[in-house]
C-alpha positions as CSV (number, residue, x, y, z in Angstrom):
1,X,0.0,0.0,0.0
2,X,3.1,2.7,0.5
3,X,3.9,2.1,-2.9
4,X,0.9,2.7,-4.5
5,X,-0.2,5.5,-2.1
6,X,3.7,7.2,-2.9
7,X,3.0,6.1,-6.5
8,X,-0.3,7.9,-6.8
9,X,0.7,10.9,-4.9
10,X,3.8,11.1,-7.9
11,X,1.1,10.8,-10.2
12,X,-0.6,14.2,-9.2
13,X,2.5,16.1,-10.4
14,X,2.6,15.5,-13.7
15,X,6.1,15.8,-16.3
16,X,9.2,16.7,-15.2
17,X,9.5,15.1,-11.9
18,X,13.0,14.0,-11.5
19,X,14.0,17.6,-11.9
20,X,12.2,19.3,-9.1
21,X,13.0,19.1,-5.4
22,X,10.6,16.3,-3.9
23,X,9.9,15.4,0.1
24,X,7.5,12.6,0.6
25,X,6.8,10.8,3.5
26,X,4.7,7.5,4.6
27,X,4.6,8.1,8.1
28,X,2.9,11.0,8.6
29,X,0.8,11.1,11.3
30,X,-3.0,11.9,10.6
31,X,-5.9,12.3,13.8
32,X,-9.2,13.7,14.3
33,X,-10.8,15.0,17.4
34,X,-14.5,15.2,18.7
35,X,-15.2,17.0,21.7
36,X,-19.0,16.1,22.7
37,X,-21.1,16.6,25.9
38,X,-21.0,12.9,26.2
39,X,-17.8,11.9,24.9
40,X,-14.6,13.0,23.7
41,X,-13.2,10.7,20.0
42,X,-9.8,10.7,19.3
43,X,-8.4,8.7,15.9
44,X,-4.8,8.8,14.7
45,X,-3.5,7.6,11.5
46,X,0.5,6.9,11.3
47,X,0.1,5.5,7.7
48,X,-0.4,8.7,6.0
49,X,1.8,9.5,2.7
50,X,2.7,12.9,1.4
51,X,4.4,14.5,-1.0
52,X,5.9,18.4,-1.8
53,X,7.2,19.9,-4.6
54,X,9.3,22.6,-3.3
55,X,9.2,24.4,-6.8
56,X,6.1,24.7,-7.0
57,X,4.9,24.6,-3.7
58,X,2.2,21.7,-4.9
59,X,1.1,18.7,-2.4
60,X,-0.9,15.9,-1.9
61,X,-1.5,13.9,1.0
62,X,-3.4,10.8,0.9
63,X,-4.7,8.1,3.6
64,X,-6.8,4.9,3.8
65,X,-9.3,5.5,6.3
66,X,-9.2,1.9,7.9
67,X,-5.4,2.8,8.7
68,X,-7.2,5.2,11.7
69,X,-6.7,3.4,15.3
70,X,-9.0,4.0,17.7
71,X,-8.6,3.2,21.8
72,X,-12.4,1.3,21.6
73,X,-12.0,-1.7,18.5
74,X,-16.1,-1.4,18.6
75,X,-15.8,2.9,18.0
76,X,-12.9,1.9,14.9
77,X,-15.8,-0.6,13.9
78,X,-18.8,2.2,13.9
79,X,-16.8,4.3,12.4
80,X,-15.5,2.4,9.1
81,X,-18.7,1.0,8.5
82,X,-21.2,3.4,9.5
83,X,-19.9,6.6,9.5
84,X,-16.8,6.5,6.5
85,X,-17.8,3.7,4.9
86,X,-14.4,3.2,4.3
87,X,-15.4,0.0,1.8
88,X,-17.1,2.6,-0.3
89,X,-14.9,4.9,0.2
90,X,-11.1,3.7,1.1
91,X,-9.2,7.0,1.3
92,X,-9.0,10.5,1.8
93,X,-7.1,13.1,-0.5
94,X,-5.7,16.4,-0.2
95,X,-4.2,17.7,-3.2
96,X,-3.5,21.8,-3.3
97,X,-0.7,24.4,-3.5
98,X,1.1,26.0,-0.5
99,X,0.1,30.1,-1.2
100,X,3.2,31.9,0.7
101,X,6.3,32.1,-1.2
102,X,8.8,30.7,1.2
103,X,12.7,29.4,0.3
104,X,12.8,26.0,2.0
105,X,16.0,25.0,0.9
106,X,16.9,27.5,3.9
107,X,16.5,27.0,7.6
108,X,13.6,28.2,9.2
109,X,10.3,28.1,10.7
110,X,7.1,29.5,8.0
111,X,3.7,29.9,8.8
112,X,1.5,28.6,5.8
113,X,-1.5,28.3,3.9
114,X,-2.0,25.3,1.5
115,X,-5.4,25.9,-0.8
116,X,-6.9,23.1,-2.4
117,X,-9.4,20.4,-2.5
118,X,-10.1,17.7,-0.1
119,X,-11.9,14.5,-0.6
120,X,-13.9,12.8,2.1
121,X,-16.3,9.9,1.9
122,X,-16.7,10.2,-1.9
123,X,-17.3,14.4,-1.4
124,X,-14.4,16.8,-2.3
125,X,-14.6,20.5,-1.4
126,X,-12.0,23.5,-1.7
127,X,-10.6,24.4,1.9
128,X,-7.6,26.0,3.0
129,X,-5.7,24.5,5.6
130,X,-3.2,26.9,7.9
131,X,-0.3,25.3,8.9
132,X,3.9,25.9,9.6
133,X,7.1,24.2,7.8
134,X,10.2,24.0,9.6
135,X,12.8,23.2,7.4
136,X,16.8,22.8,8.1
137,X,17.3,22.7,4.1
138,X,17.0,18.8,4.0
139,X,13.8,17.4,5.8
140,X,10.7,19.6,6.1
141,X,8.4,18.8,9.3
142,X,4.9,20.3,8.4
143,X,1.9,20.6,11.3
144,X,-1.6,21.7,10.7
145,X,-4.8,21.7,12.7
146,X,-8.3,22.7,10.6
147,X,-12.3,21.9,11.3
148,X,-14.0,19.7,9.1
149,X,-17.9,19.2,8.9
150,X,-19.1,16.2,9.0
151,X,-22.0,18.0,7.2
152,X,-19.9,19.2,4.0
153,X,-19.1,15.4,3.4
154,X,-22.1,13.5,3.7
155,X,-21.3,12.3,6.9
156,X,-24.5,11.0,8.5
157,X,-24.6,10.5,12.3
158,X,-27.7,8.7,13.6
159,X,-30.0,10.8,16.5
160,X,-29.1,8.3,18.8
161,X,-25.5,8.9,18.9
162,X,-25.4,12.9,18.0
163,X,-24.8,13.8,21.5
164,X,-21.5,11.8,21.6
165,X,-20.1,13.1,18.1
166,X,-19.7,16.6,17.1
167,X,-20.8,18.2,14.4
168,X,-17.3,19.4,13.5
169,X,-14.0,17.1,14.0
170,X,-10.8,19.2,14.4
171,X,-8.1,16.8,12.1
172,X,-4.3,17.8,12.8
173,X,-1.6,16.4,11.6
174,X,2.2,16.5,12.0
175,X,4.7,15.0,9.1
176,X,8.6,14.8,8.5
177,X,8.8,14.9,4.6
178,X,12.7,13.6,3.8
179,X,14.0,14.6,0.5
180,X,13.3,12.0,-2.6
């Protein structure tokens, strides 16, 4: 699965590859967090593979749903079958373009906006995600924290559990991207 995941992430940029500067990791980590009057739902993902094209500042991030752990087995359950459908709907994309202009062949710390689209549960909406790059000029480590609504991707919760899932997950995510 890395290699297909690394393989379709490489796909999303096209000609001229092996000349551009390329990070990619498979390891990124990936979670989600519900804070709900009746219970708080926590999900990472350390499966996660990404890709960035330092010339042209493009990206693409891509999981398989079923690679989030839960602390419950029965709340991973729920939520791959009932929630994701993650058999319908195996991963989750982000492809976009970071906005700043930022050198990251030098060292330092840049606050960042990637714009793009994101693709949940067979829905894919525009969304901008803010987020900082530290780079020491060969390994970037990129962190981001956004809302999603369950809402915006079809995401149905049943009235008998809405009071222990929120209508908006906070996903974050923290990655060290090595150069290819």
């Amino acid at each position: 699965m890395k290699k297909l995941s690394l393989l379709f992430l490489l796909s999303c940029f096209g000609q001229g590859l092996f000349a551009q500067n390329l990070f990619s990791t498979t390891t990124g980590k990936v979670s989600f967090y519900s804070d709900a009057p009746l219970e708080d739902i926590q999900a990472d993902n350390a499966k996660s593979a990404a890709i960035f094209n330092t010339e042209t500042n493009e990206m693409a991030v891509q999981m398989k749903i079923t690679d989030f752990e839960f602390p419950n087995k029965l709340m991973q359950e729920h939520f791959n079958e009932n929630y994701l459908e993650s058999e319908k709907y195996p991963t989750s994309v982000f492809k976009g373009k970071i906005k700043e202009k930022v050198d990251l062949t030098q060292a330092g710390t840049f606050k960042v906006t990637a714009d793009g689209t994101l693709s949940i549960h067979g829905v894919t909406h525009q969304i901008q995600i803010p987020g900082t790059i530290v780079s020491d000029g060969k390994q970037l480590k990129l962190d981001f924290k956004f809302p999603v609504k369950l809402e915006d991707y079809k995401i149905d919760i049943p009235t008998i559990v809405f009071s222990k899932i929120a209508e908006v997950v906070e996903v974050s995510g923290s990655m060290l991207l090595v150069k290819k």
